[in-house]
ZARO-558855 format. One record per residue (C-alpha): z, y, x. Coordinates in steps of 0.2 Angstrom, whole numbers. Example, Ala and Ser with C-alpha at 12.3 -4.5 7.8 and 13.67 -1.06 7.14 Angstrom:
BEGIN
39_-22_62
36_-5_68
This chain:
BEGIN
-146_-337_517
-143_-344_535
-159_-355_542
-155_-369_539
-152_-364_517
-167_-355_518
-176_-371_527
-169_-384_514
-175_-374_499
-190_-369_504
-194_-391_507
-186_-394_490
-197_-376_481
-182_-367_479
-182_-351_478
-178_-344_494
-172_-323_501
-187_-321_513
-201_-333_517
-196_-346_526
-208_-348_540
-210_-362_551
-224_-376_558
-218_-393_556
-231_-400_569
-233_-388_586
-236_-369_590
-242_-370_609
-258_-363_604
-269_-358_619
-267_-339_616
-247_-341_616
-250_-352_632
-263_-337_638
-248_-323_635
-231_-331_642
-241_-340_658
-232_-357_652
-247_-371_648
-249_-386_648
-248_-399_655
-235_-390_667
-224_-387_650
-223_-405_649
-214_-408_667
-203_-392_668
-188_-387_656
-189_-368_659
-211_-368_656
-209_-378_639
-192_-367_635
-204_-351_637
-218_-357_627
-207_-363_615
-199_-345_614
-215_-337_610
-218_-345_594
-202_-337_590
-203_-319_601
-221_-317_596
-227_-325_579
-206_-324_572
-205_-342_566
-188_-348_566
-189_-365_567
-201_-378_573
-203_-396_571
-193_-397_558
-199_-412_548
-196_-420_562
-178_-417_560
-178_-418_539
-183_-437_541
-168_-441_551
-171_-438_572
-159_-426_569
-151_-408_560
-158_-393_554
């Protein structure tokens, strides 16, 4: 399954290959901040400080997508 199957399944409880992990709300978490140097509210002014926290929740906890319901309820694709 790509992401973006795996996504949709898991939001319509399909069965999905592997759990589809995500967090539909924010994953800048004070440790995350803590590890990668990027906090905020500096994240919130510079590209390249939000880009590495953002990484984190990727490089570090392995979720594949956030803000996702975001996106579901229209702002934009999967």
């Amino acid at each position: 399954m790509t992401e973006r199957e795996r996504t949709l399944a898991a939001v319509e409880q399909k069965q999905t290959d592997i759990p589809a992990v995500g967090n539909a709300v924010s994953i800048a978490t004070i440790d995350l901040m803590d590890a990668t140097g990027c906090s905020f509210p500096e994240a919130h002014l510079d590209a390249e400080t939000m880009a590495g926290l953002a990484a984190a929740g990727y490089d570090r906890c392995n979720m594949r997508r956030t803000r996702w319901a975001a996106r579901w309820t229209g702002a934009g694709g999967i």
